[in-house]
N, C-alpha and C positions, 0 to 999 in steps of 0.2 A: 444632800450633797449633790452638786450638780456633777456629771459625769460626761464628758466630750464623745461624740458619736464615733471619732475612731478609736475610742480604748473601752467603748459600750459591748461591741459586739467580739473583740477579745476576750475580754473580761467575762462575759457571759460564758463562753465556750471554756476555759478556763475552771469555773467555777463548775458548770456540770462537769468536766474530765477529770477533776480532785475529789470530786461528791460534797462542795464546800458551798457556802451564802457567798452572794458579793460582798455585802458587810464584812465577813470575815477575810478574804483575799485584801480589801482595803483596809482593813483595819492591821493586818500585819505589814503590808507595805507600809502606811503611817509609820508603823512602828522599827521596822528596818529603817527607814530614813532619818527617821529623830537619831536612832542605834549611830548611824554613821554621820551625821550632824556633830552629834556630841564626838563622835573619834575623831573629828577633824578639826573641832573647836578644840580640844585635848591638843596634838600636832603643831596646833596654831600655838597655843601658849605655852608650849616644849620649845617651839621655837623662837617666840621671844626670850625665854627665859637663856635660850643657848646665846641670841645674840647679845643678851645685855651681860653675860659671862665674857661674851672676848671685847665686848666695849669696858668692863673693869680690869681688864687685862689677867683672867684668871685664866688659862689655858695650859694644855699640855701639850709636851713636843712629839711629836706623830711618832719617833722613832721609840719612845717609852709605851707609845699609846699599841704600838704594832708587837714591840714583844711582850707587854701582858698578854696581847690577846693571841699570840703565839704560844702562851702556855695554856690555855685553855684544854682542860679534856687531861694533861699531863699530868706526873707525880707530883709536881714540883710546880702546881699553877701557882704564879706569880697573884700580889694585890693589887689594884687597880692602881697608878700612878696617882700620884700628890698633886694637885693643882698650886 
């Protein structure tokens, strides 16, 4: 893996201050990135799924949506509102 000379000598300094390999520092950022890739590909298809819900006209009106979730935590939590 080729490695850019301004994140060479970070990384190095980095790797002796943890007691750690470069391979290991880059192999967990890989792995952080794919981590938050996939949560954002997730997000992405949450949010078509939200927009093709008010394009079939399935929604709920903010004021049922506001006192469910004004019962939240109470004796008496309400059920999530009916689409």
């Amino acid at each position: 893996m080729r490695i850019s000379k301004d994140i060479e000598t970070p990384l190095n300094e980095l790797a002796e201050k943890l007691d750690r390999s470069k391979s290991y520092l880059i192999n967990q950022a890989i792995k952080d990135y794919l981590a938050r890739q996939a949560m954002a590909d997730s997000r992405w298809q949450d949010t078509l799924a939200a927009l093709k819900s008010v394009e079939d006209n399935r929604l709920v009106e903010g004021d049922k949506a506001f006192q469910w979730m004004e019962s939240w935590g109470s004796e008496n939590e309400g059920s999530p509102p009916k689409v």
